[in-house]
VOVEXLO-94691 format. One record per residue (C-alpha): residue in three letters; x, y, z. Coordinates in steps of 0.001 Angstrom, whole numbers, padded with zeros to 6 digits, always signed. Example, Ala and Ser with C-alpha at 12.3 -4.5 7.8 and 13.67 -1.06 7.14 Angstrom:
2
Ala+012300-004500+007800;Ser+013670-001060+007140;
//
This chain:
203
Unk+000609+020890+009493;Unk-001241+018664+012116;Unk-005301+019211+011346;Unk-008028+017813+013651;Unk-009685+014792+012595;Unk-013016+014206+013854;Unk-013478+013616+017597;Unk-010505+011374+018162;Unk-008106+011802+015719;Unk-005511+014156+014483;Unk-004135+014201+010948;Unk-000320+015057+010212;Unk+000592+016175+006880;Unk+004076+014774+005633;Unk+004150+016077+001634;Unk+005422+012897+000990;Unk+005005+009377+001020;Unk+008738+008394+002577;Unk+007804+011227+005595;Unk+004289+009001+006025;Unk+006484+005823+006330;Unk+009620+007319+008226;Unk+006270+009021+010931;Unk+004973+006039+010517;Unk+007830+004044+012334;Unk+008887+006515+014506;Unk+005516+006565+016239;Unk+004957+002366+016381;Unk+008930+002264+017714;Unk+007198+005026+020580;Unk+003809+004696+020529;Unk+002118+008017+022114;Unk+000481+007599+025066;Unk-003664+006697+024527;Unk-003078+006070+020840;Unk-004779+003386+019702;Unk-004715+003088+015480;Unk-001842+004849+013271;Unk-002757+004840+009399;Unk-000225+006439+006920;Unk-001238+007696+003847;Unk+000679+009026+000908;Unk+001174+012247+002617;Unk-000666+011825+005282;Unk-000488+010365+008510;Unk-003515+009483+010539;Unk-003182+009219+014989;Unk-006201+008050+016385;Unk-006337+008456+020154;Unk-009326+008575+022106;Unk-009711+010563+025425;Unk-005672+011418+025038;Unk-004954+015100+025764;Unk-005266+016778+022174;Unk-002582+019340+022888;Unk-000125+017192+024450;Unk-000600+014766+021556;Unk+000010+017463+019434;Unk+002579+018364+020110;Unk+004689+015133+020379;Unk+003567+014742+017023;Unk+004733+018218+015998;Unk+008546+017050+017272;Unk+008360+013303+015651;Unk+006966+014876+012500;Unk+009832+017675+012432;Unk+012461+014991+013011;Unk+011267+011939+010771;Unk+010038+014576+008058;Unk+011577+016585+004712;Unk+015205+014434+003567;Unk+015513+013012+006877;Unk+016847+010003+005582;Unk+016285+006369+004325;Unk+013173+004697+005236;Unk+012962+001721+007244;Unk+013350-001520+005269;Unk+010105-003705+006136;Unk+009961-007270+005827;Unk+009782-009509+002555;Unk+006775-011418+001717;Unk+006883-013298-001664;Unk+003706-013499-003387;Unk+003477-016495-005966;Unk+001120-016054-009144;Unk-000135-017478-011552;Unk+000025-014995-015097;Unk-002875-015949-016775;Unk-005121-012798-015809;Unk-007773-011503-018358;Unk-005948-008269-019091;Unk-002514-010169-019458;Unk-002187-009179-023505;Unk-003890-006052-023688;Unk-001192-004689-020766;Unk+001535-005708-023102;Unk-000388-004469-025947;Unk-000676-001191-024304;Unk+003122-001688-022756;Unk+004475-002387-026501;Unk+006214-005627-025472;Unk+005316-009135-025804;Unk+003305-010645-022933;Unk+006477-012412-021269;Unk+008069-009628-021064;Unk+004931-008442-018660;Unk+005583-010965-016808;Unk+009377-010718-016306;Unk+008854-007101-015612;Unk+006331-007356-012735;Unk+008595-010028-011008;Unk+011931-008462-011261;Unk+011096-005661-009191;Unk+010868-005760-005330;Unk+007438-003489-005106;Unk+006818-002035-001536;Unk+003577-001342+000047;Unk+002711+002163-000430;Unk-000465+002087+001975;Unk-003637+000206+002074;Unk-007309+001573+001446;Unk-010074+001119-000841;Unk-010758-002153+001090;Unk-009432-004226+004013;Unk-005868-005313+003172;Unk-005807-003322-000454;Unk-002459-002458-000424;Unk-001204-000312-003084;Unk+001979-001808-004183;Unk+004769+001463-005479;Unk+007728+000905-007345;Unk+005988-000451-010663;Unk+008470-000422-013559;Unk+007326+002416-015263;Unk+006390+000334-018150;Unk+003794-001408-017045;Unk+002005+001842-016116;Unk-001231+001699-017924;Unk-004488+003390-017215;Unk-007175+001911-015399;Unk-010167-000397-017633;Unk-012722+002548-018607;Unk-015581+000542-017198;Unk-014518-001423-014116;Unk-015411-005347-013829;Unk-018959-006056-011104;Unk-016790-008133-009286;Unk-012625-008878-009554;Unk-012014-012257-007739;Unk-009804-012275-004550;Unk-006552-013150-005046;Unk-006073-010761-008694;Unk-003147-009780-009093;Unk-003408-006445-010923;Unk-001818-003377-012169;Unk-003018+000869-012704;Unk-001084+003637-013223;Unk+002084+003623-011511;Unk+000651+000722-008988;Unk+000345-003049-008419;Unk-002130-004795-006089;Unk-003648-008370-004976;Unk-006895-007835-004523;Unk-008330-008820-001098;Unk-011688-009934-001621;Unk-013897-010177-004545;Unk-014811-006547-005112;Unk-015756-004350-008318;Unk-012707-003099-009579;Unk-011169-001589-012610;Unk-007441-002316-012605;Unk-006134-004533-014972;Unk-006104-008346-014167;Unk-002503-009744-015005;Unk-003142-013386-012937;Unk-003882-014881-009269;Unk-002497-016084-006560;Unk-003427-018093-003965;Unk-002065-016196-001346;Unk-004631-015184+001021;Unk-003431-011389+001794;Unk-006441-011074+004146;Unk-007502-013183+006795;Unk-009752-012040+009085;Unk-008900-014696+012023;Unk-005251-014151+011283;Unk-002791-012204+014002;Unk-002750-009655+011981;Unk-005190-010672+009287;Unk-002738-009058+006637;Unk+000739-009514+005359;Unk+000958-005984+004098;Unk+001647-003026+006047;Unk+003027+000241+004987;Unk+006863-000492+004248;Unk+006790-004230+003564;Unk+009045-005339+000578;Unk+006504-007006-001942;Unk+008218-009908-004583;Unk+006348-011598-007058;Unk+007045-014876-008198;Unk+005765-016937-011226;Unk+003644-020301-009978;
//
């Protein structure tokens, strides 16, 4: 389904995350006509296109959507960025506690996994990091932190993330890096995009 979003946008639903990244593609590969911002979500996708003809749009979106949706196949490998961090994060022991493994073991779970970027909100460059070893899935802090330093690296639920900026936040700190994942002046200010390939490394 392809809803109306606002004046300028139009919203395509994919049902899943791999449709969002496979629509995703498909569109930046052959970029619509008077589109100007493309924004996947987990099962969304969001086209942005000011003054373009609605109904044209539409409907080039309708056929991209039908052929890049459903099983259509694999999604697009992205590129590899390597993040290096430092495990000394605040919530380090009480993620193993909750995990019911020893505190290395944390650690050489969250960097034996390639993660992959999921899609970014909450804040500029927040990208929300799938493919978590289900282990290390543990619930958010019940009261979030005033203010979680850039550069946390962090884990909720089923997801990993570096945080951006300093921001409140209630995921659970596991170390830092000094990777900046969001640069303002930087071309683009953000390693992360939907599909890129996310390894950690110990520092």
């Amino acid at each position: 389904m392809i809803r109306t979003a606002g004046e300028h946008a139009l919203l395509v639903e994919t049902g899943s995350l791999a449709a969002s990244h496979r629509l995703d593609a498909a569109l930046r590969a052959d970029r619509p006509e008077g589109v100007v911002e493309i924004v996947p979500g987990p099962e969304t996708v969001l086209v942005v296109a000011p003054g373009a003809d609605r109904e044209r749009l539409r409907a080039r979106l309708a056929a991209v959507a039908v052929r890049t949706g459903g099983d259509a196949g694999d999604v697009p490998a992205g590129p590899v960025v390597t993040i290096p961090v430092v495990y000394d994060g605040a919530d380090l022991d009480s993620v193993a506690a909750l995990a019911g493994i020893p505190a290395e073991e944390v650690v050489a779970r969250h960097t034996g996994r390639e993660l992959v970027v999921g899609w970014l909100g909450f804040a500029p460059g927040f990208a929300y990091l799938t493919g978590l070893d289900p282990v290390l899935e543990v619930p958010r802090l019940d009261t979030p932190r005033t203010s979680v330093p850039a550069g946390s690296v962090a884990v909720a639920g089923p997801y990993s993330a570096v945080y951006p900026t300093a921001s409140p936040g209630g995921w659970r700190l596991l170390g830092r890096t000094p990777a900046r994942v969001w640069d303002v002046s930087a071309d683009p200010p953000s390693p992360f995009r939907p599909g890129t390939r996310v390894r950690f490394e110990r520092a």
